[in-house]
N, C-alpha and C positions, 0 to 999 in steps of 0.2 A: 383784612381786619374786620372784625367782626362790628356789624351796626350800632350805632350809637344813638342814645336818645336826644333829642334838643334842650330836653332839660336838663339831664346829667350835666351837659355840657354849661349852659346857662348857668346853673347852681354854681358848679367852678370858676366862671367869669365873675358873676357875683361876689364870690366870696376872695376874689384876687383879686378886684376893683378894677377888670380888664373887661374890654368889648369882645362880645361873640359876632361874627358876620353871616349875615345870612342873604344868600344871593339865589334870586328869581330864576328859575330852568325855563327858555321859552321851548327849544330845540334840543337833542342831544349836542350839539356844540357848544350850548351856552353850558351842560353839566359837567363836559369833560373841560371845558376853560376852567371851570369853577372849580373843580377837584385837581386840578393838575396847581391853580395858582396857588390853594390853598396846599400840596407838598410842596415849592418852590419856596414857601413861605414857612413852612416845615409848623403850623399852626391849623387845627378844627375851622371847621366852616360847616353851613348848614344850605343843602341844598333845596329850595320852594320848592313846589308846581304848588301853583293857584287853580281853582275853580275854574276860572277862565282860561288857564292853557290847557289843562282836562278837554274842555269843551272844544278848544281849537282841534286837538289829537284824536277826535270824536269820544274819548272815554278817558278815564286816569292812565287806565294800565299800560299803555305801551310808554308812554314818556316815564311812570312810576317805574315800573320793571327795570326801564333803560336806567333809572337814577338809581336803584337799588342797587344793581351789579355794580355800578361804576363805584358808589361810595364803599360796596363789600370787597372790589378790588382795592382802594385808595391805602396808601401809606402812612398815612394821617386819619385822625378821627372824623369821620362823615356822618351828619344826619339827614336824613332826608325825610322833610316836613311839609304838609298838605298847608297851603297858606289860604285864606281869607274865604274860606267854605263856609257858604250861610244853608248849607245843603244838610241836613243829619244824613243822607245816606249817602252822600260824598263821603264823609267821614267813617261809615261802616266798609265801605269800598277799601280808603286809603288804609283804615288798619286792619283787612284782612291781606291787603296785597304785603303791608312788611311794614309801613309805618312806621317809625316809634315815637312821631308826637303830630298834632293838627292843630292847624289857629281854627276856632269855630267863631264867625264873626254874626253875633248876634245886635250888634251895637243901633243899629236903626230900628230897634224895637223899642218903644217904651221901656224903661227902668224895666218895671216889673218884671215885665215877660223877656227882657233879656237877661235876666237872672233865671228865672224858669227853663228858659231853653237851652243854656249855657251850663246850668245845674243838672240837665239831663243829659247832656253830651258826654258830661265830665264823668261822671260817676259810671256811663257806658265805656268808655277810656280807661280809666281807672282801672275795672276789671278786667283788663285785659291790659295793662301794663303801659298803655298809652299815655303820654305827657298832653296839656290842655294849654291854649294859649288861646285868650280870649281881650276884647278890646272893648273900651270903656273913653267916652266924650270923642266923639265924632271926629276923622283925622281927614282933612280935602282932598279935594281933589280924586276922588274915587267913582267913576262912573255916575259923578252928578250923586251919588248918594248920601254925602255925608256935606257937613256945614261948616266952609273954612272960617277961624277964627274961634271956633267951639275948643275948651281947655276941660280937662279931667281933674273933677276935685276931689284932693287926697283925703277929705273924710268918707265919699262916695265912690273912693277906690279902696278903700280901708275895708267898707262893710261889704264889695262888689267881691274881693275876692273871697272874705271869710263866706259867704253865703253861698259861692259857687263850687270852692274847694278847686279852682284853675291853677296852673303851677305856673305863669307867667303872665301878663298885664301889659295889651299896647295901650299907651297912652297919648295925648292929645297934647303936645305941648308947642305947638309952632308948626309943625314939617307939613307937609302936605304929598299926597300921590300924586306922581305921573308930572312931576316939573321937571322942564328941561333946561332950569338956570340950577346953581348951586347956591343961594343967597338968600335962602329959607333963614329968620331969625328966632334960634330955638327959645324958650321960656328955661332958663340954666336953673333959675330959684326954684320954678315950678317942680323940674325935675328932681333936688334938691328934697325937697318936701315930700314926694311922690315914691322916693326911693326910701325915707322914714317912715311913711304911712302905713304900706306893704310889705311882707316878709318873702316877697315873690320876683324872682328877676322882673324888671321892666322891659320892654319892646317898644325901640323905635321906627317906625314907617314911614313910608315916604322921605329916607334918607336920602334920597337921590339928588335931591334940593340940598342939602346940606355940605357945606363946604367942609374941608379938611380941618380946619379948627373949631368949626363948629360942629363933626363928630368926634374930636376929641375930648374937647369938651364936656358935652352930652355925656359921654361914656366918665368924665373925672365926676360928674355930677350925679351919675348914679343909674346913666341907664349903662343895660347889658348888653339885649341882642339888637343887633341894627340891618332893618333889614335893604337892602338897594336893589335895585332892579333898571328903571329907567337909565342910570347914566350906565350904565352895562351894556344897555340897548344899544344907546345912542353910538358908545364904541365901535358898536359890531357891526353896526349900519354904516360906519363912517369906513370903516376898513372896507367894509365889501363893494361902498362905492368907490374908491379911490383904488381898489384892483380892476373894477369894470371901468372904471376911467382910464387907466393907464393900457387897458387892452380889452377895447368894447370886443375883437374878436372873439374873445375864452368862453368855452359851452361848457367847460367840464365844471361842476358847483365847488368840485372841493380845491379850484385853482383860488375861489373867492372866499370862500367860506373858512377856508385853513387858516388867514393871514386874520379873519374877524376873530377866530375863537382863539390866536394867539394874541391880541390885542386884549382880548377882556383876562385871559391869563393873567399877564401880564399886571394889567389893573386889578384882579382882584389879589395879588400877591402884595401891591403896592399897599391899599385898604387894611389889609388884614394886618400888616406892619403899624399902623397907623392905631387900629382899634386896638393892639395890644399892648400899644404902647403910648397910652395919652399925655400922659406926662415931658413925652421928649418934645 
């Protein structure tokens, strides 16, 4: 199947008042968990790599390449999206390797100059067919970077995005990164508002916090893409322990690592049922 944008995809979740999921690549296991739950679930998904697993991989491209094939083999619609690059040439990287959308996370900058710099990303994107997702009022929990309790206001997301020309908007409304409870309490009014302010899918992060009716929810109230990572983690880790527990003997990785990337399968086939369907 041929690559698909994040925001093609977004745009249609939008406009069918359905969640897009979008799930964190740390390993080639977590991509092929992720595209395989996402045919089992016969529903679009978008595949991350962050900045930070870049850096882990020593560069984009070997994990990007690996998620490119996989989404260009999948049965189902795949994107595969550079998540939380505050890098400009991360982003000339990601969309010469195939790309077809980047979050450019300018948000710890001053108003101004995060419009400035976000304003230049875009318009770099843009010519070149690229989707932009950009984030606005600080979301926690991020490498100490950002300020939990900080909320995005819909008239400073109204002119954030007319000024930047981004085709999508994470917002600030309760969640926070990298929790390892699910009992995040989202701001529903907030998003509500947020989703009338803007004519641009919303993105919500650090869903991992968030429990199953509280991404329901979220998604009835107007946000689109949701993105999780953490409780995926937590999965993968929990299977791989509980195979080296039941047989500390086993040297071979993929006696342990088979039963973790059918776990998050698993779960992200579950999720994706859930986001597309909030109402039930």
């Amino acid at each position: 199947m041929p690559l698909i944008s994040t925001g093609a995809l977004a745009r249609d979740a939008r406009a069918a008042a359905t969640g897009l999921g979008a799930f964190n690549v740390v390993q080639i296991e977590h991509a092929q968990a992720i595209v395989g739950g996402a045919e089992a679930a016969g529903l679009p998904v978008v595949l991350q790599i962050s900045e930070n697993t870049a850096r882990y991989h020593g560069s984009l491209e070997p994990i990007g390449l690996a998620g490119l094939a996989l989404a260009r083999a999948a049965d189902v619609p795949v994107a595969v999206h550079l998540d939380h690059a505050e890098s400009a040439d991360l982003v000339r990287q990601a969309v010469e390797l195939g790309f077809t959308s980047v979050m450019f996370d300018a948000s710890t900058l001053p108003y101004e100059e995060n419009v400035a710099a976000t304003r230049a990303v875009t318009e770099y994107c843009h010519e070149r067919e690229v989707c932009v997702e950009a984030e606005l009022g600080e979301i926690g929990g991020k490498d100490g970077a950002h300020a939990p309790g900080v909320r995005t206001d819909p008239d400073e997301a109204r002119a954030f995005v007319r000024a930047t020309g981004v085709d999508a908007l994470a917002v600030a409304v309760g969640s926070s990164h990298a929790m390892l409870t699910r009992d995040a309490a989202l701001d529903f009014a907030l998003i509500s508002r947020l989703r009338h302010a803007v004519d641009v899918p919303l993105v919500l992060h650090g869903s991992s916090g968030v429990g199953d009716t509280g991404l329901a929810g979220a998604v009835a109230a107007g946000m689109t893409k949701v993105n999780i990572s953490t409780h995926l983690n937590k999965l993968f880790t929990a299977a791989v322990r509980a195979r080296l527990d039941a047989d500390p003997q086993v040297a071979d990785p993929r006696k342990y690592l088979g039963p973790a990337r059918d776990a998050v399968a698993t779960e992200v086939t579950r999720l994706l049922g859930i986001l597309a369907h909030p109402g039930r």
